[in-house]
N, CA, C and O atoms as a GROMACS GRO file, in nm:
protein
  416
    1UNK      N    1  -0.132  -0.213  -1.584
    1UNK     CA    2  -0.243  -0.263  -1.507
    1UNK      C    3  -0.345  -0.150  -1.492
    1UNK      O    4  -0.302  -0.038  -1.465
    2UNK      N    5  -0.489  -0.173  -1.509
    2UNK     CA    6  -0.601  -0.050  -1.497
    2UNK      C    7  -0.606  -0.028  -1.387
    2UNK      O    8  -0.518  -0.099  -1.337
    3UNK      N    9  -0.666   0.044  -1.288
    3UNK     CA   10  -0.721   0.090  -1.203
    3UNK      C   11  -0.803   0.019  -1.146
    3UNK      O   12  -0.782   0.003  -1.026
    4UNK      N   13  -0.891  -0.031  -1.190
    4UNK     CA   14  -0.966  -0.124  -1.143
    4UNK      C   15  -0.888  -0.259  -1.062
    4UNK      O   16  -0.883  -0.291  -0.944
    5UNK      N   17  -0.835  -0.316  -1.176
    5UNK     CA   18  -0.763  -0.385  -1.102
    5UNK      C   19  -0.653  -0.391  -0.971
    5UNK      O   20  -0.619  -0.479  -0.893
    6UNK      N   21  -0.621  -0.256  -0.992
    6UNK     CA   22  -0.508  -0.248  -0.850
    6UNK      C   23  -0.575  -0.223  -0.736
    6UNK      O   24  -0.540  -0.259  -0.624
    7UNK      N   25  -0.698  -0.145  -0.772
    7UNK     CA   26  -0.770  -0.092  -0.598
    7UNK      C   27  -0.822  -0.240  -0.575
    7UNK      O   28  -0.836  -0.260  -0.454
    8UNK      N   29  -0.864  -0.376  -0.671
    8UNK     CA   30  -0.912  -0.497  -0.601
    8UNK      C   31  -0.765  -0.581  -0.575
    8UNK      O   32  -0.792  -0.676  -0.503
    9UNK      N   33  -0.663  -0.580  -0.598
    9UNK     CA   34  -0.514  -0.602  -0.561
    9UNK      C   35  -0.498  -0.524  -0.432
    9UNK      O   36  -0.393  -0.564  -0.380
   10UNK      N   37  -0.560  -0.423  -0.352
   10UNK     CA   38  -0.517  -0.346  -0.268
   10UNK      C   39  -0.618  -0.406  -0.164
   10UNK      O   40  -0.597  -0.426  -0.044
   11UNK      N   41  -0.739  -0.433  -0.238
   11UNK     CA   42  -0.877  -0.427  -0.111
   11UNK      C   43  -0.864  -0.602  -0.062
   11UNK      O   44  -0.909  -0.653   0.040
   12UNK      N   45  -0.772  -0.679  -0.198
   12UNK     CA   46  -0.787  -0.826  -0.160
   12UNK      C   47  -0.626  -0.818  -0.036
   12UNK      O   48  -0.626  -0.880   0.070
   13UNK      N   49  -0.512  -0.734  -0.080
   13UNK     CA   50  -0.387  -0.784   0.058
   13UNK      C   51  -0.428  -0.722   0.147
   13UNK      O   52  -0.389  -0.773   0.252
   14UNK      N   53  -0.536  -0.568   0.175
   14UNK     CA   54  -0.583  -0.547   0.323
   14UNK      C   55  -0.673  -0.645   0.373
   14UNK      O   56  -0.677  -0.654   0.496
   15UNK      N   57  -0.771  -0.747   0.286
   15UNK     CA   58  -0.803  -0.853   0.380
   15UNK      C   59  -0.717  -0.937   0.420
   15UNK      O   60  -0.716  -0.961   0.540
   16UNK      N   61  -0.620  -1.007   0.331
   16UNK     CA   62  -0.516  -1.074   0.384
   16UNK      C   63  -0.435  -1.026   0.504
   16UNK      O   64  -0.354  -1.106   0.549
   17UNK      N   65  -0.444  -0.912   0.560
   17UNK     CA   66  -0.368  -0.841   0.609
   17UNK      C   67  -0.423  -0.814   0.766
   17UNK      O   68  -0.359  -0.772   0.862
   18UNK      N   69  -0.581  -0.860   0.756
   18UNK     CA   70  -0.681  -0.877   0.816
   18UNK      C   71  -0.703  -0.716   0.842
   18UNK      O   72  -0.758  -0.691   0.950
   19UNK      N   73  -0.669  -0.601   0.758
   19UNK     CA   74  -0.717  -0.438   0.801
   19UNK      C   75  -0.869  -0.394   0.742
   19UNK      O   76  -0.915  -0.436   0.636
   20UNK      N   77  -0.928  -0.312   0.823
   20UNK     CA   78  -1.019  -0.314   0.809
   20UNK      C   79  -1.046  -0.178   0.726
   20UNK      O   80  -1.051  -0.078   0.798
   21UNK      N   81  -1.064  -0.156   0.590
   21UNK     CA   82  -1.052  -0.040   0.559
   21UNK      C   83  -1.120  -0.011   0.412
   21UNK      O   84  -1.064  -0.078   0.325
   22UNK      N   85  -1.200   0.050   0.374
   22UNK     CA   86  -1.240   0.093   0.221
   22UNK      C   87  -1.117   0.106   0.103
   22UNK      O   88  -1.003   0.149   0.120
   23UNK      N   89  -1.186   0.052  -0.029
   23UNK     CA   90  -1.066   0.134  -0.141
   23UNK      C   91  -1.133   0.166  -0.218
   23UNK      O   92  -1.203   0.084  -0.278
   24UNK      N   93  -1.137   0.316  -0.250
   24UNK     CA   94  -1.219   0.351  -0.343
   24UNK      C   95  -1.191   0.456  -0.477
   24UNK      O   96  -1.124   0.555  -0.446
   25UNK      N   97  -1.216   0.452  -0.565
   25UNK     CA   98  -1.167   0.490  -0.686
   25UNK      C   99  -1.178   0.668  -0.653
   25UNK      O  100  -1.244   0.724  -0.566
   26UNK      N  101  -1.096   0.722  -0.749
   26UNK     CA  102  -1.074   0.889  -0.743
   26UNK      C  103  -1.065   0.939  -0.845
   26UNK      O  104  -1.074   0.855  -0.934
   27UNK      N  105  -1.047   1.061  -0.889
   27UNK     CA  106  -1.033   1.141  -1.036
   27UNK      C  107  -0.882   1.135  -1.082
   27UNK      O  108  -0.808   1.205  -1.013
   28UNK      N  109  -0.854   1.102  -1.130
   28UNK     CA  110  -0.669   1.074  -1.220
   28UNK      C  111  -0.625   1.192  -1.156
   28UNK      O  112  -0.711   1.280  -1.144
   29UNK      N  113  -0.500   1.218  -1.109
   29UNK     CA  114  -0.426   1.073  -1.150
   29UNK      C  115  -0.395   0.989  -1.030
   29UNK      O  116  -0.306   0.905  -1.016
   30UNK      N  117  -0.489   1.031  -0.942
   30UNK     CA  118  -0.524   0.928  -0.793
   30UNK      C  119  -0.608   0.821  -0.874
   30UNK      O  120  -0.690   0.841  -0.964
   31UNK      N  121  -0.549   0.647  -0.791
   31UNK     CA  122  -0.597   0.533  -0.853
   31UNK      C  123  -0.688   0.488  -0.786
   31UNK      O  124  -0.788   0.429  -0.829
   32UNK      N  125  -0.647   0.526  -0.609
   32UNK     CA  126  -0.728   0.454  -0.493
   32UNK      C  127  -0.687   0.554  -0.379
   32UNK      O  128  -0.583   0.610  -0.342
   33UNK      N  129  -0.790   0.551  -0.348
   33UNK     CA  130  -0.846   0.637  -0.193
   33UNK      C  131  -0.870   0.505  -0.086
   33UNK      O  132  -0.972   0.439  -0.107
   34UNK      N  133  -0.777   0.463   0.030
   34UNK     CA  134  -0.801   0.398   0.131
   34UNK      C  135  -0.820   0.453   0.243
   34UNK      O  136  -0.753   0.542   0.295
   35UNK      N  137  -0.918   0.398   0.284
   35UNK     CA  138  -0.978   0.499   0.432
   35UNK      C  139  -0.970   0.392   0.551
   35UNK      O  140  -1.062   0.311   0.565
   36UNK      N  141  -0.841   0.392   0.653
   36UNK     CA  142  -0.907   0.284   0.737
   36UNK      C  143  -1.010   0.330   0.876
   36UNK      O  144  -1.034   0.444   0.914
   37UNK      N  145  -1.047   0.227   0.922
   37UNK     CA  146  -1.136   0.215   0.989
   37UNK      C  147  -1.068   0.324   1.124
   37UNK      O  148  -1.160   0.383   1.181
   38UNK      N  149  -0.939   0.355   1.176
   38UNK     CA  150  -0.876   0.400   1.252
   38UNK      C  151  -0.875   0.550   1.198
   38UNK      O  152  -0.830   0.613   1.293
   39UNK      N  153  -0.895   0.622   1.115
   39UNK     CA  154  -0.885   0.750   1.027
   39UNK      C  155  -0.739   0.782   0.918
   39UNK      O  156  -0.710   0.875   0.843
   40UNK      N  157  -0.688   0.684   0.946
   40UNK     CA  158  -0.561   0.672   0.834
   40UNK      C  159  -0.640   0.683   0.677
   40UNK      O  160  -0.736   0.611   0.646
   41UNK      N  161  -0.582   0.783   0.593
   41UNK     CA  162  -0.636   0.777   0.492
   41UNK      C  163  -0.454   0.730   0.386
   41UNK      O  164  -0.344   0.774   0.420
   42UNK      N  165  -0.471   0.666   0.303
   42UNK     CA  166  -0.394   0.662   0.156
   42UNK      C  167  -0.444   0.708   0.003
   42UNK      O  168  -0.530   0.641  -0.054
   43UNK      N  169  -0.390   0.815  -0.055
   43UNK     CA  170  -0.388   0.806  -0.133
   43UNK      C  171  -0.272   0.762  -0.262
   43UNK      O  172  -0.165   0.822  -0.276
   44UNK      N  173  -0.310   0.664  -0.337
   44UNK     CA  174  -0.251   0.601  -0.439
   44UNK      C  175  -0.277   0.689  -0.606
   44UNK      O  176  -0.363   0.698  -0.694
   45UNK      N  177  -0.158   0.733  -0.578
   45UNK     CA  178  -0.122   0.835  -0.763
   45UNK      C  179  -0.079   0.742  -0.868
   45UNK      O  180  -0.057   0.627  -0.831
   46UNK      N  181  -0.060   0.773  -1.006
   46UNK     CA  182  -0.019   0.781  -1.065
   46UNK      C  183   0.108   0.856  -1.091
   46UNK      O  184   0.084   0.961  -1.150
   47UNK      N  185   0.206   0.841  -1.073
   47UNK     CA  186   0.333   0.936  -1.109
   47UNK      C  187   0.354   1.013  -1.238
   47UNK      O  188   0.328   0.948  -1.339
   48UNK      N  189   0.398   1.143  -1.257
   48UNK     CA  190   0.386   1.212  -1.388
   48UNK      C  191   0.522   1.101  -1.484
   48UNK      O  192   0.626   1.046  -1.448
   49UNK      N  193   0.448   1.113  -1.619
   49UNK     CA  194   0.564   1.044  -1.746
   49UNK      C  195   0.682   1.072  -1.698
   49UNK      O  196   0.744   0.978  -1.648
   50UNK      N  197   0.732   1.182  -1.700
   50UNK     CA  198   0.824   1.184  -1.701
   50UNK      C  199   0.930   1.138  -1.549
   50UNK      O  200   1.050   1.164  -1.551
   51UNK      N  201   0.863   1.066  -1.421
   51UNK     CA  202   0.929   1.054  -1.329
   51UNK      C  203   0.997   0.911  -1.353
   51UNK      O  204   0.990   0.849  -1.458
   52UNK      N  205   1.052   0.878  -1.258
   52UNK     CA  206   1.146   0.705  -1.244
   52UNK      C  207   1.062   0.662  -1.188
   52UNK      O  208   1.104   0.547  -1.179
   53UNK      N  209   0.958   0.662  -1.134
   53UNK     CA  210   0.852   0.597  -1.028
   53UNK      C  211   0.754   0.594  -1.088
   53UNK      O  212   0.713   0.693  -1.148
   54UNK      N  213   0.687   0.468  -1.087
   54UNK     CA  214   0.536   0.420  -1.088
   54UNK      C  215   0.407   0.454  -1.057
   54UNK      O  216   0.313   0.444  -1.136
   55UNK      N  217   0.398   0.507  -0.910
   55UNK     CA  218   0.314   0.519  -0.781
   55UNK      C  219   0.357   0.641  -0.682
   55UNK      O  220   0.475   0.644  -0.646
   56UNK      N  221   0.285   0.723  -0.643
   56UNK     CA  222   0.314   0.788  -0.531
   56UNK      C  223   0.242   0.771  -0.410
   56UNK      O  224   0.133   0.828  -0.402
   57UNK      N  225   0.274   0.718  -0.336
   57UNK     CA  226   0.180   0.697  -0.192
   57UNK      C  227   0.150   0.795  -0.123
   57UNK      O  228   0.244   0.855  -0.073
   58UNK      N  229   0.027   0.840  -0.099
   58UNK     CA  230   0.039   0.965   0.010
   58UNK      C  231  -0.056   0.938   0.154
   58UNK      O  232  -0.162   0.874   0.152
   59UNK      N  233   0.000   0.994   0.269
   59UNK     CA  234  -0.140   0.962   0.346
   59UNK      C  235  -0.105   1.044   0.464
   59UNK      O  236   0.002   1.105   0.473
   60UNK      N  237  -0.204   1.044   0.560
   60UNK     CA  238  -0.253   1.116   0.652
   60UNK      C  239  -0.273   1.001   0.785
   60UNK      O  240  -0.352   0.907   0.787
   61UNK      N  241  -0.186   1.037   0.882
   61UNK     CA  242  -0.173   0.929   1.031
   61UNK      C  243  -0.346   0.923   1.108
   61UNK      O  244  -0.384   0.838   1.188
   62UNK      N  245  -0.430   1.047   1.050
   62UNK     CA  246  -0.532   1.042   1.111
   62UNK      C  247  -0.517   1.188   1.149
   62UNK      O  248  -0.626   1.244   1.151
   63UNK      N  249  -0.410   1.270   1.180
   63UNK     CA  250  -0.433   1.373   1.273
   63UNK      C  251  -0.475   1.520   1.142
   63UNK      O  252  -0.448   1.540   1.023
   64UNK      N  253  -0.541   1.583   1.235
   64UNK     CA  254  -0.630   1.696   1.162
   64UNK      C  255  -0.570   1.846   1.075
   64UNK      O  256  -0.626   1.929   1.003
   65UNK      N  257  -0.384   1.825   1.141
   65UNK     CA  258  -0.297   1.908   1.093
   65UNK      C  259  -0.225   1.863   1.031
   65UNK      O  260  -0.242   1.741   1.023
   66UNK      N  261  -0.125   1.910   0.963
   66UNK     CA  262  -0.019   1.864   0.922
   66UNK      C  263   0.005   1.809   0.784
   66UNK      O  264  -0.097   1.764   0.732
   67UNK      N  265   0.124   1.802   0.706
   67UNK     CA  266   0.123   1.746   0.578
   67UNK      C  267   0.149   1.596   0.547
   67UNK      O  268   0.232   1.520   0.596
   68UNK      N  269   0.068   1.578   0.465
   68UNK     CA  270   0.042   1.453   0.395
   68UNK      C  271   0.231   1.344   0.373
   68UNK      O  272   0.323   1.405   0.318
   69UNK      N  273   0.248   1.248   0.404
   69UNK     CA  274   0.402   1.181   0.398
   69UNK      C  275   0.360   1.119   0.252
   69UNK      O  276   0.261   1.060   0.211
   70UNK      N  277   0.492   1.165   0.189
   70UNK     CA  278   0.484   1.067   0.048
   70UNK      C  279   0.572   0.938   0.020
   70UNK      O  280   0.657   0.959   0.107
   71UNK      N  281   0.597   0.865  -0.017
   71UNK     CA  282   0.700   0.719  -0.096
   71UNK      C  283   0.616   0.734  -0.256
   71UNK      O  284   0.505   0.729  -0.312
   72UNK      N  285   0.771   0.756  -0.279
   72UNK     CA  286   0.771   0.759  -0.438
   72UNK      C  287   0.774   0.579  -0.433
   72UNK      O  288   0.848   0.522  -0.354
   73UNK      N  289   0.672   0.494  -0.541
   73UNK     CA  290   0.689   0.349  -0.534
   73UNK      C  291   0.731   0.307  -0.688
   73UNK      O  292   0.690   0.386  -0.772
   74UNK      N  293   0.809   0.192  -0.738
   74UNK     CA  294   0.816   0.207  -0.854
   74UNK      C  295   0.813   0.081  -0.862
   74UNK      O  296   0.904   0.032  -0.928
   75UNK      N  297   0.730   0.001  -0.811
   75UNK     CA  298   0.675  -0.144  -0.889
   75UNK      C  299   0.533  -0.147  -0.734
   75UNK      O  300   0.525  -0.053  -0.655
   76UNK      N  301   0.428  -0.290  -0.723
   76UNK     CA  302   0.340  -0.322  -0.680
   76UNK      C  303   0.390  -0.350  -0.523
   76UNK      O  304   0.328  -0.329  -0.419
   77UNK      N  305   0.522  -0.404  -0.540
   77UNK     CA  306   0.554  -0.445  -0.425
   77UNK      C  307   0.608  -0.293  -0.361
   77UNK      O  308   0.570  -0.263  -0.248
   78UNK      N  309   0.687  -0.210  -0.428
   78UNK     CA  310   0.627  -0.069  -0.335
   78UNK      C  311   0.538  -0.019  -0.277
   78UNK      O  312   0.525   0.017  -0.160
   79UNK      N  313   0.460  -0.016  -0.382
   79UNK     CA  314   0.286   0.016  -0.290
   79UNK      C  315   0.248  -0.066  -0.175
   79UNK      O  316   0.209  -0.005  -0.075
   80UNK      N  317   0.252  -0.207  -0.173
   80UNK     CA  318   0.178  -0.264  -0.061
   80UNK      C  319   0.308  -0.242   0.069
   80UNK      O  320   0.291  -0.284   0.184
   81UNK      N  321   0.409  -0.184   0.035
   81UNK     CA  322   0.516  -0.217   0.161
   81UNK      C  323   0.504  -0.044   0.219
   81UNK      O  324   0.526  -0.006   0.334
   82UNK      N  325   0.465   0.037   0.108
   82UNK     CA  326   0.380   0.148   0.187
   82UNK      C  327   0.260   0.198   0.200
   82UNK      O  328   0.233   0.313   0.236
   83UNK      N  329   0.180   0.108   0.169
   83UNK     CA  330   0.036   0.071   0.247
   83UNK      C  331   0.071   0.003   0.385
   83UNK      O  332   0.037   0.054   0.492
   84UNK      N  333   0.141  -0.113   0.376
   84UNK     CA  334   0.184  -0.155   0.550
   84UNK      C  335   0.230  -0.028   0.641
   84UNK      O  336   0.164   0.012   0.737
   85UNK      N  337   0.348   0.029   0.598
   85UNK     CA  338   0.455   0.145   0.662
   85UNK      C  339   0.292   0.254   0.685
   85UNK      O  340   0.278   0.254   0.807
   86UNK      N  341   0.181   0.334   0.627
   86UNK     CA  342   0.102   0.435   0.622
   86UNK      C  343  -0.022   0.352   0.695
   86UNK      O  344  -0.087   0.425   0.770
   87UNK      N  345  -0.074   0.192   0.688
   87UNK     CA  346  -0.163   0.149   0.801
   87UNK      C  347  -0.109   0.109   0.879
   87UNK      O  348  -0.184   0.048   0.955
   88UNK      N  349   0.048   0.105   0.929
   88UNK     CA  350   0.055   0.056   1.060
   88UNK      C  351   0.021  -0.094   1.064
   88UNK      O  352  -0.024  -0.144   1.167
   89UNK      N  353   0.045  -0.180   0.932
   89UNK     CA  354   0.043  -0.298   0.930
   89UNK      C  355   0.195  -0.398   0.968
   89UNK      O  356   0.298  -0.405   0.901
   90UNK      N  357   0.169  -0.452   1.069
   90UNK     CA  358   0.297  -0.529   1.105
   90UNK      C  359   0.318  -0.614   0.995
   90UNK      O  360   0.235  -0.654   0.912
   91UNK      N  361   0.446  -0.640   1.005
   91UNK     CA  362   0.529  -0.738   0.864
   91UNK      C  363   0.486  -0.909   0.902
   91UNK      O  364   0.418  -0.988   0.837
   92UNK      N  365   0.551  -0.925   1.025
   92UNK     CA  366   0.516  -1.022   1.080
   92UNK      C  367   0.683  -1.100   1.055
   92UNK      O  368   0.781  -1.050   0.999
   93UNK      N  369   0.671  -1.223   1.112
   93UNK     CA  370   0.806  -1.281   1.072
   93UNK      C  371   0.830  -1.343   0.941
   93UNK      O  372   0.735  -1.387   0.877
   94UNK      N  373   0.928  -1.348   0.905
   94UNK     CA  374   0.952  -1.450   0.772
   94UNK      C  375   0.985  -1.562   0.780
   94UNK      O  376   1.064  -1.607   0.862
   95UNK      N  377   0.922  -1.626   0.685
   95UNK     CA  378   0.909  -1.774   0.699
   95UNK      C  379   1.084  -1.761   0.578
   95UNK      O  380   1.122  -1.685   0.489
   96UNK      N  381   1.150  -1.910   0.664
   96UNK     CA  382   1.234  -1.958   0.625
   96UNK      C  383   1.285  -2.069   0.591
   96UNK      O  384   1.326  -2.140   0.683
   97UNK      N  385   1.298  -2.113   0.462
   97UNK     CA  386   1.315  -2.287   0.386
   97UNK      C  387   1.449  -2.331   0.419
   97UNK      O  388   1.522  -2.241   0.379
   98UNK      N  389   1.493  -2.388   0.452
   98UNK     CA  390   1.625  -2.433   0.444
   98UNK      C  391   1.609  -2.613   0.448
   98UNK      O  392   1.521  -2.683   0.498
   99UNK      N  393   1.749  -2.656   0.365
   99UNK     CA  394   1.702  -2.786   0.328
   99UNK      C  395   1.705  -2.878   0.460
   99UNK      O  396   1.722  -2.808   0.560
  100UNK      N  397   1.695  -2.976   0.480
  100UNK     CA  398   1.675  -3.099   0.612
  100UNK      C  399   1.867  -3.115   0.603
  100UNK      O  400   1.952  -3.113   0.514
  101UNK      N  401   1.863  -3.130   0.750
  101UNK     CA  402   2.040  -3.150   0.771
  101UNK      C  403   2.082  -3.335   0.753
  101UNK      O  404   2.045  -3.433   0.817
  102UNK      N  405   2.150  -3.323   0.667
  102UNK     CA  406   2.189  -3.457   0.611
  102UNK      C  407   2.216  -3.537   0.753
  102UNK      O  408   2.236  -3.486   0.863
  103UNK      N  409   2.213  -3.649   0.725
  103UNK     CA  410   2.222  -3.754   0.830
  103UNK      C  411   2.376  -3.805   0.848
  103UNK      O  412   2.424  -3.879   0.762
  104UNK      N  413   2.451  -3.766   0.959
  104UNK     CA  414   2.602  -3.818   0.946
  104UNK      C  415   2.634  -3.974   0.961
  104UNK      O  416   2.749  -4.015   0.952
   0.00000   0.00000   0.00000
């Protein structure tokens, strides 16, 4: 998948997500720079060839010290579950199917 496409995969589940926040492209092997509106920043890597991982998530809680937290991600659904975990996006509950209880 290009680059292009994942930062509009990222900028379309933070609206779904209703967060209010920029995604904006960076120099390789960063894909997307997210800035939210709260000072949380993400940055989204590229992982070197030779790792088991896809994605490296990195980001900053907002505060002015301190080092950057990483999640190594190794598919899409990594990234957005640490984009939630780095904006402080609640999961919310899960919806659950189960079939209709037969009639005795």
């Amino acid at each position: 998948m290009d680059d292009a496409r994942i930062r509009a995969f990222i900028l379309e589940s933070l609206e779904l997500w209703q967060v209010r926040a920029s995604v904006d492209s960076a120099d390789p092997p960063c894909v997307a720079v997210i800035r939210g509106d709260d000072g949380r920043t993400v940055w989204l890597e590229r992982a070197h060839a030779d790792s088991p991982f896809r994605w490296l998530a990195r980001w900053h809680a907002g505060e002015a010290s301190g080092q950057a937290r990483t999640r190594p991600c190794g598919s899409l659904v990594g990234v957005l579950s640490a984009l939630r975990m780095a904006l402080g996006v609640d999961r919310g509950s899960p919806v659950r199917i189960a079939p209709a209880p037969e009639d005795a």
